[in-house]
C-alpha positions in Angstrom: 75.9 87.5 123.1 76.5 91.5 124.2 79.6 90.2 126.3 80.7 88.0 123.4 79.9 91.5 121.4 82.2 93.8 124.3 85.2 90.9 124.4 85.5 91.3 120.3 85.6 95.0 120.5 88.6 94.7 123.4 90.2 92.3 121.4 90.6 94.4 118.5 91.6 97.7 120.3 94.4 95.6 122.1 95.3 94.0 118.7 95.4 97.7 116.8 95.9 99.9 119.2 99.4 97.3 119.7 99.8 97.6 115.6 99.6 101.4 115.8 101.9 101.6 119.0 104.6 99.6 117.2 104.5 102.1 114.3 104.9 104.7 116.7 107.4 103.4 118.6 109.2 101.4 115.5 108.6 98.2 117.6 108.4 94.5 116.0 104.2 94.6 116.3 104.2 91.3 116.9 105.7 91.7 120.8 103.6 94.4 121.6 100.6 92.3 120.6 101.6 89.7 122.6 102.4 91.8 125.4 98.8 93.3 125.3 97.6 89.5 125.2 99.2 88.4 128.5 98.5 91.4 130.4 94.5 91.3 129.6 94.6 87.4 130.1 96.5 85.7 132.4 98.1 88.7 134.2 94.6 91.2 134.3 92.0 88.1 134.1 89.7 90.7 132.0 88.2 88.4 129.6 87.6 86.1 132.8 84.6 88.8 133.5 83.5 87.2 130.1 83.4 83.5 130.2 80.0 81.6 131.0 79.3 80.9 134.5 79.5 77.0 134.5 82.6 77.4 133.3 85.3 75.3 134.8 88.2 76.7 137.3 91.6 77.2 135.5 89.9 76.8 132.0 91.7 78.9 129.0 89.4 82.1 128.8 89.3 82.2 125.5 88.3 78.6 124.4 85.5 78.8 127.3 84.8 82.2 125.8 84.3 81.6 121.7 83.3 77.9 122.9 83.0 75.4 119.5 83.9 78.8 117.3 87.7 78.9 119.0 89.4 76.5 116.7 87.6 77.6 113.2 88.2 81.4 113.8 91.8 80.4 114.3 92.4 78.3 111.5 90.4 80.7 108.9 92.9 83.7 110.4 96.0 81.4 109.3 94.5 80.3 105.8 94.2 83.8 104.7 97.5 84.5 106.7 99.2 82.2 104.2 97.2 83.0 101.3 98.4 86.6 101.5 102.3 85.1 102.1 101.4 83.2 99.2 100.4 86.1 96.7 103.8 87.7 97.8 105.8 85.6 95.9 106.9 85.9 92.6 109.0 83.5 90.8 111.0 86.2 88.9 112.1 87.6 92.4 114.0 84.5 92.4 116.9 85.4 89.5 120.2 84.4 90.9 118.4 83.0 94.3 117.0 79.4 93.1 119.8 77.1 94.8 119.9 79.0 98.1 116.1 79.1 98.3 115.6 75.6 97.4 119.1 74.7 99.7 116.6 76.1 102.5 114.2 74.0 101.9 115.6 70.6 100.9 117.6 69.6 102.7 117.1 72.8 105.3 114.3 71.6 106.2 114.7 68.1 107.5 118.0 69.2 109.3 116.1 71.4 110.8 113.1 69.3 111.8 116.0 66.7 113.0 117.9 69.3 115.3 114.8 71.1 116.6 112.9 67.5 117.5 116.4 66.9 119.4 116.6 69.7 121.1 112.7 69.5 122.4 113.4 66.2 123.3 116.9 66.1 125.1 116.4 69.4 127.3 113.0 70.8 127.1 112.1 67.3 128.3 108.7 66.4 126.1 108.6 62.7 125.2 109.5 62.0 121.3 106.6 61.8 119.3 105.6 65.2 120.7 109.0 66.3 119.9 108.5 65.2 116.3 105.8 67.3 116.1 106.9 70.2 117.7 110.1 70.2 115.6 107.9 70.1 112.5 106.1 73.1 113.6 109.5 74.8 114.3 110.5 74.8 110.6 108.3 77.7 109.9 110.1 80.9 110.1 107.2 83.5 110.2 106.3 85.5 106.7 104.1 87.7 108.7 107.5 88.7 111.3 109.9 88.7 108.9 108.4 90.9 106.0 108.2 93.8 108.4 111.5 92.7 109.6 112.8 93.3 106.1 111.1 96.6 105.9 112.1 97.8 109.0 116.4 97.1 108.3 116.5 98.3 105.1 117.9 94.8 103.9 119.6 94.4 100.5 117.3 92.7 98.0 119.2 89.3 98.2 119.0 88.2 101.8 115.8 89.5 101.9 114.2 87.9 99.3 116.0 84.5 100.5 114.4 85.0 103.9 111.2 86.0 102.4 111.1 83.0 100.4 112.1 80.9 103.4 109.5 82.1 105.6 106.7 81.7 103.3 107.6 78.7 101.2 108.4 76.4 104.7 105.5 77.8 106.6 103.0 75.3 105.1 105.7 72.3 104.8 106.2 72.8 108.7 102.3 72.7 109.2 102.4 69.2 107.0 105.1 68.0 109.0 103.3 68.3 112.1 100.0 66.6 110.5 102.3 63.6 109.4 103.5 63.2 113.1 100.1 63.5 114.4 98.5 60.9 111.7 101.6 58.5 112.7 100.9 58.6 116.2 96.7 58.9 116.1 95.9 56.8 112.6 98.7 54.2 113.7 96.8 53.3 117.0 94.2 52.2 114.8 96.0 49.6 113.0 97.2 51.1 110.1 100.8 50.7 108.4 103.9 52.9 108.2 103.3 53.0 104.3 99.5 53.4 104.1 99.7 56.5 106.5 102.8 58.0 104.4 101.0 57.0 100.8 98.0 58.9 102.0 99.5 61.8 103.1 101.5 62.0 99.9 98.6 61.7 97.6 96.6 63.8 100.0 99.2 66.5 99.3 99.4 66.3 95.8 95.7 66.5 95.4 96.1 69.6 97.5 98.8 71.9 95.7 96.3 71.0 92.4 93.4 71.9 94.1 95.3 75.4 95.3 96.9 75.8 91.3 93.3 75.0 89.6 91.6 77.8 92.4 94.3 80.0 91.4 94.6 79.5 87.7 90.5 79.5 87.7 90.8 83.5 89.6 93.3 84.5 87.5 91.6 83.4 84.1 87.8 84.8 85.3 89.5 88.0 86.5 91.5 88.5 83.5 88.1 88.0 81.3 86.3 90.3 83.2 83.9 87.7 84.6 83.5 90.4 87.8 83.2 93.8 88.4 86.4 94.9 90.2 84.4 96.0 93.3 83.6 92.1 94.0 87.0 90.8 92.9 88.5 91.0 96.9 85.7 89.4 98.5 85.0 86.7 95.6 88.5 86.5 96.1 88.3 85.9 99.9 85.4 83.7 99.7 87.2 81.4 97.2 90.1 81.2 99.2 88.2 79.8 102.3 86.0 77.2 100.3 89.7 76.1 98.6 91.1 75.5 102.4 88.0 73.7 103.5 87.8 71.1 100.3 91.2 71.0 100.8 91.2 69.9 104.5 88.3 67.2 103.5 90.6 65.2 102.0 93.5 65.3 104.6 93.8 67.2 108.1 95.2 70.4 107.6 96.4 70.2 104.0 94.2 73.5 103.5 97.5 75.2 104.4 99.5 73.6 101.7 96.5 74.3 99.3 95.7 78.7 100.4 99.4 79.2 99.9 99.9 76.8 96.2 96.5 79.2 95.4 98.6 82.6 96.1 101.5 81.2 94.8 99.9 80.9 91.2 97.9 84.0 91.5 101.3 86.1 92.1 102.8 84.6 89.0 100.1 84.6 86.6 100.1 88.6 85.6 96.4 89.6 85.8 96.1 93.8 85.7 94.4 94.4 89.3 97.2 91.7 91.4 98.6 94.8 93.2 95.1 95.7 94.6 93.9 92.2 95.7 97.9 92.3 97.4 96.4 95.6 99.3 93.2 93.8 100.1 94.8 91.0 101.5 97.3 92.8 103.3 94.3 94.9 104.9 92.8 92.0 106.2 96.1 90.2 107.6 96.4 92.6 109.6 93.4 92.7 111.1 93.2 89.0 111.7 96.6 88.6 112.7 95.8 91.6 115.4 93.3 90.2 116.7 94.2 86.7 116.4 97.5 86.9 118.2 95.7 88.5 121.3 93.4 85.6 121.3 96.2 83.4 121.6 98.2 84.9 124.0 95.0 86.0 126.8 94.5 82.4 126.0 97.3 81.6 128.3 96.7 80.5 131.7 98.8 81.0 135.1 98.7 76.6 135.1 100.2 76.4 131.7 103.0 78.8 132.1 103.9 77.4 135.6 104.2 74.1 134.1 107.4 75.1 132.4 110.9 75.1 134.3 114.1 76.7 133.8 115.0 74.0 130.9 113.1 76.5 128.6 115.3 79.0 128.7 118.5 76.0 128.1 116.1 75.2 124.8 115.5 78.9 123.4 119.8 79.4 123.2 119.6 76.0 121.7 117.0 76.4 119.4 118.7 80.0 118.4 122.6 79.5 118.5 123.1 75.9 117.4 120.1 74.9 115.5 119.5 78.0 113.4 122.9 78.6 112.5 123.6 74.6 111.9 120.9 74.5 109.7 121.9 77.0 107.7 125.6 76.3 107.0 125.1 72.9 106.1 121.9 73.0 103.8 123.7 76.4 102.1 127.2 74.5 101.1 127.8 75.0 97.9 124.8 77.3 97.4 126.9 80.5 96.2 126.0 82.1 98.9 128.4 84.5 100.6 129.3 84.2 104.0 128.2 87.7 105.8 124.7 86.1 103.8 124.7 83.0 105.5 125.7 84.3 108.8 122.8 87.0 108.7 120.6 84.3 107.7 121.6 81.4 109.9 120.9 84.6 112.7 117.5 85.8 111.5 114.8 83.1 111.7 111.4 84.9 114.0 108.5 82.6 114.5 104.8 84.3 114.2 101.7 83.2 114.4 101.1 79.8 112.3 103.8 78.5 114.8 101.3 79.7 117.9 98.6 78.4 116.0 99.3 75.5 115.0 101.0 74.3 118.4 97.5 75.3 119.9 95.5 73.1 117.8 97.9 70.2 118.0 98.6 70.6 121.7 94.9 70.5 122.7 94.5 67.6 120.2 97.1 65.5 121.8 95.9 66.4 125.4 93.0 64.1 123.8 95.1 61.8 122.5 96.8 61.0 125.8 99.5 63.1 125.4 100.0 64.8 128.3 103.2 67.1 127.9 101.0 68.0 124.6 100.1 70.8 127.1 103.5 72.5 127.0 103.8 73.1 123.2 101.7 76.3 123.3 103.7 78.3 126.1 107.2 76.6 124.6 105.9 78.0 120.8 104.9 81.8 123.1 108.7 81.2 124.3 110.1 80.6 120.7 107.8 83.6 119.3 109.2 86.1 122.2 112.9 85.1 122.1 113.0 85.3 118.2 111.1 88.6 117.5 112.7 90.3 120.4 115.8 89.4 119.8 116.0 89.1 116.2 114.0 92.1 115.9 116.2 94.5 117.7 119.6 93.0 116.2 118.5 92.9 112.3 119.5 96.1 111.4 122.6 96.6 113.4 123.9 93.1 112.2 123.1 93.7 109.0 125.2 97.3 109.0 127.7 95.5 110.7 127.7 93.0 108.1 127.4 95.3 104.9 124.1 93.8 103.6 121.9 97.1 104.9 122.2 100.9 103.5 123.9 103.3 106.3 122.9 106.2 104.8 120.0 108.1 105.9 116.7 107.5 103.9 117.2 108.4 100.4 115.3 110.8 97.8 114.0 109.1 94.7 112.4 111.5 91.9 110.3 110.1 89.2 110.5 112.7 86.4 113.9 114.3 84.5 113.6 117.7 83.5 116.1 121.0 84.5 114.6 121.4 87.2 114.4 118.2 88.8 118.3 117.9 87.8 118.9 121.3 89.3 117.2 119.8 92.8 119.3 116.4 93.0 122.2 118.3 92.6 122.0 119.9 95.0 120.4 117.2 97.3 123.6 115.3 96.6 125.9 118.3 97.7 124.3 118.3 101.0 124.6 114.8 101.6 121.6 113.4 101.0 121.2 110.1 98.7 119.1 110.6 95.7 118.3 109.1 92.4 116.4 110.2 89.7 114.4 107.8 87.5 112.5 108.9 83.9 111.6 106.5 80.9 113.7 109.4 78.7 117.7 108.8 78.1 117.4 112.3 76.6 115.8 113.8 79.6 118.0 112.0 82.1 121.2 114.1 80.3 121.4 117.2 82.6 121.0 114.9 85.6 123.9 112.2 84.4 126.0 115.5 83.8 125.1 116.3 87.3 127.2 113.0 88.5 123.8 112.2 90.0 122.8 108.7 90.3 119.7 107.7 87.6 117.6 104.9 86.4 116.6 104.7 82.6 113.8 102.8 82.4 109.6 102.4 83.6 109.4 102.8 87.5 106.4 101.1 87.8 107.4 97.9 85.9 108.2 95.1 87.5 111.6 94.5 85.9 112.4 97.4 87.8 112.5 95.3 91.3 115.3 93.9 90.4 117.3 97.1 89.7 116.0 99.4 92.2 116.1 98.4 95.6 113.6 101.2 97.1 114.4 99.9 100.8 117.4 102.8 100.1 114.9 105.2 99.5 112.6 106.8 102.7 110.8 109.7 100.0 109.5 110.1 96.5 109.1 112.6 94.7 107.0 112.6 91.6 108.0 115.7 89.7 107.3 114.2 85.6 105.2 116.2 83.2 102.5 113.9 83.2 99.9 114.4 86.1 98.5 110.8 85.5 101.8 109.4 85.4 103.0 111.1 88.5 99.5 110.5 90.2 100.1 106.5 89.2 103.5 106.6 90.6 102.2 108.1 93.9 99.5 105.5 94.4 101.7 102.2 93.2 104.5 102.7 95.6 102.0 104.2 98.8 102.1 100.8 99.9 105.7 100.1 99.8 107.0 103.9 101.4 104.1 105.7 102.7 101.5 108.1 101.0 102.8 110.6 103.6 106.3 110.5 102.5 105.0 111.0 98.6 105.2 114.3 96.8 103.7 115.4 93.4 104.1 117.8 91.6 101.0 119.7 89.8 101.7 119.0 85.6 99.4 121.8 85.4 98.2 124.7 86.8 95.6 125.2 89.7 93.7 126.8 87.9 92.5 124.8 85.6 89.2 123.3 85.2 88.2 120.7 88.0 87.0 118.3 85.5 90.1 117.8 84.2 91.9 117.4 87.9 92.3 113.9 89.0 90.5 112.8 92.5 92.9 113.5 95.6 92.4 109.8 96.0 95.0 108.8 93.7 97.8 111.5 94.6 100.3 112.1 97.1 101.0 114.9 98.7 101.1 118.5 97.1 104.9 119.4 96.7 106.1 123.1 97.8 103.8 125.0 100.3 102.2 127.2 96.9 101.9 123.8 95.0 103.5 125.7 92.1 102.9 123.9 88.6 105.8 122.1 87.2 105.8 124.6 84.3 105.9 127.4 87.1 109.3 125.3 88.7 110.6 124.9 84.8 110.2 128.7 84.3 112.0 130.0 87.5 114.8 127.8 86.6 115.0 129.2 82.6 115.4 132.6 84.6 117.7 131.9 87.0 116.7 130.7 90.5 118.6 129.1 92.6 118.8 126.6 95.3 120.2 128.0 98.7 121.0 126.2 101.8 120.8 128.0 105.1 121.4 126.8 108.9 119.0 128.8 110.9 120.7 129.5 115.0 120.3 132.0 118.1 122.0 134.4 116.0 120.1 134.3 112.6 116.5 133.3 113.8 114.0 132.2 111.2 112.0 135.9 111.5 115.3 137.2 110.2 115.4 134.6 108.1 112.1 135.0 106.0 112.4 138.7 106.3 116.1 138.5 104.2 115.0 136.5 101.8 111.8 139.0 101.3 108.0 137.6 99.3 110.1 135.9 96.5 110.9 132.2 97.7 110.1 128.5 98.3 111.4 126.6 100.9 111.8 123.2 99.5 112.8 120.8 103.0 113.8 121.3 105.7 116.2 119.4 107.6 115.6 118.8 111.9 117.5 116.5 114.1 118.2 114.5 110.8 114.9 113.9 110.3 114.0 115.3 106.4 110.8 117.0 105.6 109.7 118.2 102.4 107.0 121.5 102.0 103.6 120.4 101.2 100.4 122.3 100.4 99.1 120.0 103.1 101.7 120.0 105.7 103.3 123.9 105.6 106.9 124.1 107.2 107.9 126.2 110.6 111.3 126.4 111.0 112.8 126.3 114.1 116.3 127.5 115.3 118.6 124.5 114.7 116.6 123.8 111.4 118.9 122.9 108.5 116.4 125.0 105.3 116.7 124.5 101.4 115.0 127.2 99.8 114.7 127.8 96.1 115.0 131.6 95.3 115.4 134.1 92.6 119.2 134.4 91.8 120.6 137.6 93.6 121.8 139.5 90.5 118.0 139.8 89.6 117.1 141.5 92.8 117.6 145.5 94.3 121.2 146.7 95.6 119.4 146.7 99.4 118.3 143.4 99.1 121.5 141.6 97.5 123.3 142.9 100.9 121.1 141.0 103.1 121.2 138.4 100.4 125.1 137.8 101.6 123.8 138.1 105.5 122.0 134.8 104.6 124.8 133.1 103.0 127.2 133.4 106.4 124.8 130.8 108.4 124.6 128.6 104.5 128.5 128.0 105.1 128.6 127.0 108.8 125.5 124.3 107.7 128.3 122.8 105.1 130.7 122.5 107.5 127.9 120.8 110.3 126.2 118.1 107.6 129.8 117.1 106.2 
């Protein structure tokens, strides 16, 4: 049990410690995890120091090592994996989408099951009934690769969502298509008919998707009663969503998969107040299980397993990625209204995760019992499938889709939640240096100065969901709440953590610091402080009524930031500052240092209001202000 105890913790420093590596690196996480596998199975052997004694030669580490629990840990990891793809998916994201996604998925899907069993069977060389099952399980496209995918190339809303869709909606169809296959070629042996294995499987998966909408409806009607507190509503949440996958799988093999995702589905569309936090929960624990789940797979691995694949593999994986892919996407989209720089990004983009590992390990070992030898080669032929499509579609996203048209090529935009003078004052001159920025307020009246600045707004509620599908905020890399209403700009700042970052959100202070504590909200539910003296936004509204100013200065050998601070004497705040292209705003929590080569936007008291002395070296500063023009343009 202690080693059992030690192997868990190394699994999930690998699986984390890989997670937090891509993020540093801006790596698909998905590679690095599996890298991390490999090297402490197969490669290292360290979870061979693990395994039981009696154990048998050549045995898969990890099966010998979680024993009868192997097979349930991995299947609970992909229920809530789906589950959480599931709650993703809102039917209003569909507007203007419905043909292509359901093109992708009738008749996308049997072209591709067709093509992919084809190509398994004519050059990766497995007999045909394991190449019907292994195309089935090649359908799935990977909602837990592609969503950071999405995030990552700054995608317009479109493609994404089509791929987004795609990845989730076919994920469980592909699993299905793999347990019809399966029932064919285990339930036939047994006597059974062509049409009482296919009437069974139907029913089976009808009974399923109602079992998944009345879980789902049932969650969404006690939450919405307030049937439970909100501090039990994740885990009654989770627990419901593993007793829905087992019932599920009672009444056919593996339709739990069909039945988690029909439950998310129907809790993403059915408007309760507290969705966005069970989304967060969710997404927590994906993470973790996919981590540690992946790793699992891939120290599963052995030296026997790989070895038994040849050089055909690699003939499969250009197959698989240049003529079935894109195939299967220009047929099933004719006629969809699709253009084609869409189709050809789509027909590209297609990375496998892990419900096409995990499903090829369970279906390999079960037909190695069935008989079926070559069986064996689906889990190192799925490993190939997940490299070759993260690495490569991974890396070539974002340039394609620049290439293409379909991605921003601006750097990381500004958004501002909140109109007022000075906020207008601010984007103004944002835009004048380049730098994308919109500003969004609930206020037509409030948005005028801004408009008149030719800055680019938003009238309406940032927060509401409408606003999805008129704000793409994959253009935007920092927020900055800067409204009159602390709560508001606090509820802003919390909402969209999640989707850019809580350390690239500002807010403003409505009021002053020094009011009362009671009435200041908890630092849990704010961003960061903006401006290094976290001046109120009545403070920023008054220097503006009296004149200050935003100036722009490039700091160099020749004007060093000592000279630069002294110039500009006690009276300023440096609002960003711009390094290596690289944008950072002044916190309270995070004070600025410039460095020489630092591009600086400081907001300061207009020179007429300061001392003869001071207004010279006022002019000293602007001489570096006009060569910065000159360097960003």
């Amino acid at each position: 049990m202690e080693n059992l105890v030690l192997a868990i913790a190394i699994i999930g420093v690998l699986g984390i410690g890989a997670q937090w590596l891509a993020w540093r690196l801006n790596f698909p996480a998905i590679v690095l995890m599996a890298i991390a596998g490999v090297l402490a199975g197969p490669v290292l052997g360290i979870f061979d120091l693990f395994v039981p004694p009696d154990t048998a030669p050549g045995a898969p580490p990890m099966e010998a090592l979680f024993g009868d629990f192997y097979r349930p840990i991995i299947a609970v990891a992909v229920a809530v994996i789906l589950f959480e793809g599931g709650l993703q998916l809102n039917f209003s994201e569909l507007r203007g989408l419905t043909r292509g996604v359901r093109r992708m998925v009738f008749p996308g899907v049997p072209i591709a099951w067709f093509l992919g069993a084809a190509a398994t069977y004519l050059i990766a060389g497995l007999s045909w009934q394991v190449s019907l099952l292994f195309g089935g399980i090649m359908v799935v496209t990977g909602p837990t690769v592609i969503i950071p995918l999405l995030r990552q190339s700054k995608l317009n809303p479109r493609p994404a969502t089509l791929l987004k869709w795609e990845g989730i909606v076919n994920d469980p169809i592909g699993a299905l298509l793999a347990v019809v296959v399966y029932e064919f070629l285990v339930i036939g042996e047994h006597g059974a008919t062509s049409g009482e294995i296919v009437s069974s499987l139907l029913l089976a998966a009808l009974l399923s998707a109602g079992l998944g909408y009345a879980f789902g409806t049932f969650v969404a009607t006690s939450f919405r009663r307030g049937w439970a507190p909100e501090y039990l509503k994740p885990p009654i949440l989770l627990a419901l969503v593993l007793v829905c996958f087992e019932l599920a799988n009672l009444l056919q093999h593996e339709a739990g998969l069909l039945s988690v995702t029909a439950m998310g589905i129907t809790l993403a569309n059915s408007k309760i107040a507290s969705i966005n936090e069970l989304r967060l929960f969710k997404e927590n624990i994906t993470v973790v299980l996919v981590s540690g789940v992946f790793v699992i797979l891939t120290a599963n691995l052995t030296v026997q397993s790989i070895g038994a694949l040849d050089w055909s593999i690699f003939w499969f994986l250009a197959t698989m990625l240049f003529v079935v892919r894109p195939l299967t996407v220009f047929i099933s989209t004719i006629g969809s209204g699709l253009p084609w720089k869409e189709r050809l990004l789509v027909g590209w983009i297609a990375p496998r995760g892990i419900v096409a590992v995990a499903v090829s390990s369970f279906f390999g070992a079960s037909l190695m019992a069935e008989g079926y030898i070559d069986g064996g080669k689906l889990i190192p032929l799925a490993f190939g499938m997940v490299f070759a499509t993260v690495v490569l579609h991974g890396f070539t996203i974002a340039p394609l889709a620049k290439a293409l048209g379909l991605a921003s090529k601006e750097r990381p935009g500004v958004l501002i939640v909140g109109a007022s003078p000075f906020s207008a004052a601010l984007s103004g001159k944002l835009k004048e240096m380049e730098i994308p920025v919109m500003v969004a307020d609930t206020s037509w009246r409030r948005l005028k100065p801004v408009r008149l600045a030719n800055v680019e707004t938003y009238y309406g509620e940032i927060l509401s969901e409408v606003t999805e599908h008129h704000v793409d905020l994959n253009r935007f890399g920092y927020l900055l709440a800067l409204g009159g209403n602390e709560s508001h700009n606090a509820l802003v700042a919390t909402d969209l953590a999640p989707e850019l970052g809580r350390a690239a959100i500002y807010q403003v202070n409505a009021r002053g610091k020094d009011e009362e504590d009671r009435k200041a909200l908890s630092y849990t539910l704010q961003g960061r402080t903006f401006l290094h003296s976290g001046a109120a936004l009545d403070e920023l509204l008054r220097r503006h009524y009296v004149g200050w100013i935003f100036q722009r200065t490039k700091l160099s050998e020749e004007y060093p930031p000592e000279q630069y601070k002294k110039d500009l004497g006690a009276d300023f705040e440096i609002v960003l500052l711009i390094r290596k292209g690289v944008i950072t705003f002044a916190s309270r929590e995070v004070p600025i240092k410039p460095e020489i080569g630092d591009t600086i936007l400081a907001y300061i008291p207009k020179p007429a209001d300061k001392k003869p002395e001071k207004q010279l070296k006022e002019n000293k500063a602007d001489k570096p202000e006009q060569k910065s023009d000159k360097a960003i343009s």
